[in-house]
C-alpha positions in Angstrom: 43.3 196.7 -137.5 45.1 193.5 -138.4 42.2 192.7 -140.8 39.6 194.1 -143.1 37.2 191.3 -143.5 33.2 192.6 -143.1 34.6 196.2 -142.1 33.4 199.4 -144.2 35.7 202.0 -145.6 34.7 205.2 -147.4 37.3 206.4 -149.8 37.0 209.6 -151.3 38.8 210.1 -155.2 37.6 206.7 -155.8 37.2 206.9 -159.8 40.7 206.7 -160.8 44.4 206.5 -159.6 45.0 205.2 -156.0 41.4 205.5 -155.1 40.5 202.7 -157.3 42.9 200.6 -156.4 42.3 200.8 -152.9 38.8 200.0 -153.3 39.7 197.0 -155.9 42.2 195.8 -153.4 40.3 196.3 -150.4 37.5 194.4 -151.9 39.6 191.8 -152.5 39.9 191.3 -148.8 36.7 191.3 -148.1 36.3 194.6 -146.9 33.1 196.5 -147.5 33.0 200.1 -149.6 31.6 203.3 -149.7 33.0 205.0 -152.7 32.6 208.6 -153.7 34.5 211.1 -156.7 33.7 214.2 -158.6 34.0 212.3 -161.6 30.8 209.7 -162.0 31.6 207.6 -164.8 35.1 206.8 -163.0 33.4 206.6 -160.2 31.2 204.1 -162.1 33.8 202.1 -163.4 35.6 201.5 -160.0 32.3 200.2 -158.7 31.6 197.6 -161.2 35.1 195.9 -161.0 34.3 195.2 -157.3 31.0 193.7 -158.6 32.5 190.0 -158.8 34.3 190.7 -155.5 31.4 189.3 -152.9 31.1 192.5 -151.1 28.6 195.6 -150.5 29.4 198.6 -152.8 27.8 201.8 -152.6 28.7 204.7 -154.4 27.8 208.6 -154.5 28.8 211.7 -156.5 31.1 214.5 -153.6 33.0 217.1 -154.1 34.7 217.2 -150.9 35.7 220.8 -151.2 31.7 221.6 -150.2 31.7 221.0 -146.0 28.0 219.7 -146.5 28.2 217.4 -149.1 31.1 215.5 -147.2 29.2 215.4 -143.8 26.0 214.0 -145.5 27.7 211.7 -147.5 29.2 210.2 -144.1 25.9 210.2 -142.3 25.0 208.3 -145.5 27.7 205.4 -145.3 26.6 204.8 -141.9 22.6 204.7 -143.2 23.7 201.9 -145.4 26.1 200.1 -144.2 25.3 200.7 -140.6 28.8 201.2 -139.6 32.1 202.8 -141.1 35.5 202.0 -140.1 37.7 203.2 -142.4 38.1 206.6 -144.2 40.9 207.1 -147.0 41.1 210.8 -147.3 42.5 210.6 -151.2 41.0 212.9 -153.7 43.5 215.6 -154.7 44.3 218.2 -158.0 47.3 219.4 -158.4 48.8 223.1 -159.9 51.5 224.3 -161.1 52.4 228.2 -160.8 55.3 230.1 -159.3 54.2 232.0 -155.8 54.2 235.4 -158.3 52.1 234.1 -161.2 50.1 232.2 -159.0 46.2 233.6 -159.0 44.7 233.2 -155.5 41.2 231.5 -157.3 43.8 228.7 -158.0 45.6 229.0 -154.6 42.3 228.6 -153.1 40.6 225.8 -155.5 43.8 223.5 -155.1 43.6 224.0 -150.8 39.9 223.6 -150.4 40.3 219.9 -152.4 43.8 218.9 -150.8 43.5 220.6 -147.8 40.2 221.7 -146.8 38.8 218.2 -148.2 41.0 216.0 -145.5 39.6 218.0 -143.3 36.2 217.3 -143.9 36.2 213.9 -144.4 38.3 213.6 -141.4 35.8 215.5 -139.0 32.9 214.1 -140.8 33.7 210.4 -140.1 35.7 210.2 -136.6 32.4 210.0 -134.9 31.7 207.2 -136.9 34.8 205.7 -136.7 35.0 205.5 -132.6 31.2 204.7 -132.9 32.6 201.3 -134.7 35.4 200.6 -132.3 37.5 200.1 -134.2 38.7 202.7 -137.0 41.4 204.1 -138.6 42.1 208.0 -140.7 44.1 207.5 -143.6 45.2 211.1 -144.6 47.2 211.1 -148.3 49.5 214.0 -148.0 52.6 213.0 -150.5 56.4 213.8 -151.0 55.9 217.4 -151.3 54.4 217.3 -147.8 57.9 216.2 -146.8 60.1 218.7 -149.0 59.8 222.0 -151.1 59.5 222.0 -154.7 59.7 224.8 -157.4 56.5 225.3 -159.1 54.8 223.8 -156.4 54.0 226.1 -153.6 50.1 225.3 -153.8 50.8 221.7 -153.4 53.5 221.7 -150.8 51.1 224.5 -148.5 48.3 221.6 -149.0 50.1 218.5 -148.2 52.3 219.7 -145.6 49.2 220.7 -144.1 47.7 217.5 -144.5 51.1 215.8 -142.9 50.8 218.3 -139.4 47.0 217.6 -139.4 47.4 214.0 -139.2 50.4 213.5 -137.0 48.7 215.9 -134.6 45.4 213.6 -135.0 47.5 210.6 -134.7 48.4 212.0 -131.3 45.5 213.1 -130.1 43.8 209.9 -130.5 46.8 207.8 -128.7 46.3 209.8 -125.8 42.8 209.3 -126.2 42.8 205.8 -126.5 39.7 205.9 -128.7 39.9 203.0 -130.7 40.7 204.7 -133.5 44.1 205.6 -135.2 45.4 207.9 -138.1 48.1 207.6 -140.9 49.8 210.3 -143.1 50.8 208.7 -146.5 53.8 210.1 -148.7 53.5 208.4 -152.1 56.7 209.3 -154.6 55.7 209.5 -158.3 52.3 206.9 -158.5 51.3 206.4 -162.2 48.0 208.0 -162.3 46.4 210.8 -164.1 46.4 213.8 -161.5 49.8 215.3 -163.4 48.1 215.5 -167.0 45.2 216.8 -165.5 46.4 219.6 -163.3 46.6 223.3 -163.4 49.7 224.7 -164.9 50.4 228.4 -164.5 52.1 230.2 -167.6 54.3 231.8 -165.0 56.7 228.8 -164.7 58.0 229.4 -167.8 60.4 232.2 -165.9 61.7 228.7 -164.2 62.5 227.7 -168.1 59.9 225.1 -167.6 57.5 224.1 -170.5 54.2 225.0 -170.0 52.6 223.0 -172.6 54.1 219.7 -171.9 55.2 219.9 -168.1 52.5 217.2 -167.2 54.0 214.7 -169.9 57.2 215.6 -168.0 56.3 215.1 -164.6 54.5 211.5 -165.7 58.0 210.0 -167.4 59.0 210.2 -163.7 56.5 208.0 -162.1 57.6 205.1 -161.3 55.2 203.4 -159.0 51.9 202.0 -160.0 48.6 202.5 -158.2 48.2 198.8 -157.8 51.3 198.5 -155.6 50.9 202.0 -154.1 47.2 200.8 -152.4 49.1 197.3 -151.0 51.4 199.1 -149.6 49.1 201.8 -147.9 46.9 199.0 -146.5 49.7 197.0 -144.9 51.0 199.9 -143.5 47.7 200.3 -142.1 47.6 196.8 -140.7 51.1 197.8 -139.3 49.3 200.9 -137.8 52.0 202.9 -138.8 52.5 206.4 -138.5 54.0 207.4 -141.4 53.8 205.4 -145.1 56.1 205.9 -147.8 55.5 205.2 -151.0 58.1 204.0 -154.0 61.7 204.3 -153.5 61.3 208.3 -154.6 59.8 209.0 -151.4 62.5 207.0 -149.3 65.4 208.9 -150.8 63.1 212.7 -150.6 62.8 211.6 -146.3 66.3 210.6 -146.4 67.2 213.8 -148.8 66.0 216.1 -145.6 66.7 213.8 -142.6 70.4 214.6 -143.7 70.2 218.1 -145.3 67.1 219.8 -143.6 68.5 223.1 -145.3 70.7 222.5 -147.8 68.5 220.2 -149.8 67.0 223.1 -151.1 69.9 223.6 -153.4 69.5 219.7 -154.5 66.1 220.2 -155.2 66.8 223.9 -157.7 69.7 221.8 -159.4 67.3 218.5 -159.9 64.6 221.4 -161.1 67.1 222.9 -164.1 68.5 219.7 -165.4 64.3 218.0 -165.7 63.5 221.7 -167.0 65.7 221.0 -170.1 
């Protein structure tokens, strides 16, 4: 897909974070939306800055943890836009518990948005995507779908998930030779809201982690901002690239396990004490 001008992509998480941008950028290259979020007055806010942008915006509340809603929503896109070619898997949550402390409501809640979600959206739109000709899957999985992470056994379960899914996709549809392609994204630390809104789990306290200000914590480490996070994404998409890292986090966490696919595990408990402090 070497361009996005008059094509339709449906992103899901679109009322904040990379979602937005993705749909501001995309817009800006003429591309076509379908937008859709939990949250509707984000939701809301994405769609009216791509109101000057020339192009066709629609917009509907999903949770895409609920199969049904997905499935409609993507028979939807195609009812008003009368194609779709372009679905950016993207809303996620995020927890953070130890495996002990961890309650399986949250276990579950955290995989059926991150995990169960992709899935969905995936399966929901393929049809519509080969029915276009020309289509692409663009799966967000993130660092911790490349290595393990204390306190985040939840996410890491989810996103490597999401990583296997979409390689295995990816292949499928090479040998296939549908027309349609798929991409696994890994962003590093992206400035958005998803770590002061997560989940955190008492329990990591027994990693001498604050609980109370954890998500402050995680944020003073992001270093990437949405903006550049969705440019980067779409040009790997233009690329047709397999995998995309994002920020140069997520370049040294794939170089970090290239080189010590065991051993990194000790880097990783050090790196986890000295931010704990």
């Amino acid at each position: 897909m070497k361009s996005f001008e008059n094509k339709v992509a449906a992103i899901t998480g679109a009322g904040s974070g990379i979602g937005r941008e993705l749909a501001i950028e995309l817009g800006r290259r003429k591309c076509h939306l379908a937008l859709s979020d939990v949250n509707e007055d984000g939701l809301q806010e994405t769609v009216e800055q791509t109101r000057s942008l020339g192009i066709r915006t629609t917009s509907q509340r999903v949770d895409v943890a609920e199969r049904e809603a997905v499935y409609a929503w993507a028979n939807q896109v195609v009812t008003d836009h009368g194609k779709v070619n372009l679905i950016f898997n993207n809303a996620g949550v995020a927890l953070a518990s130890t495996v002990e402390g961890m309650s399986y409501g949250d276990f579950e809640w955290l995989m059926d948005v991150n995990f169960w979600g992709v899935v969905y959206g995936t399966k929901a739109f393929l049809p519509h995507l080969k029915a276009s000709g020309e289509g692409h899957v663009v799966n967000i999985s993130s660092i911790f779908g490349l290595a393990g992470i204390p306190s985040q056994s939840a996410y890491n379960s989810a996103k490597f998930a999401v990583r296997g899914f979409t390689e295995s996709l990816r292949q499928e549809l090479d040998m296939m030779k549908a027309g349609v392609s798929a991409t696994s994204v890994h962003p590093g630390g992206i400035k958005t809201a998803i770590a002061r809104s997560s989940r955190i789990d008492s329990s990591i306290r027994d990693l001498g982690v604050d609980d109370v200000n954890t998500g402050e914590k995680f944020e003073k480490a992001f270093i990437t901002g949405a903006d550049k996070a969705a440019r980067v994404i779409l040009d790997g998409v233009r690329r047709n690239d397999r995998r995309i890292l994002i920020g140069p986090d997520a370049r040294v966490f794939d170089w970090m396990v290239r080189l010590f696919p065991s051993s990194y595990q000790r880097i990783a408990v050090g790196y986890s004490r000295f931010t704990a402090k």
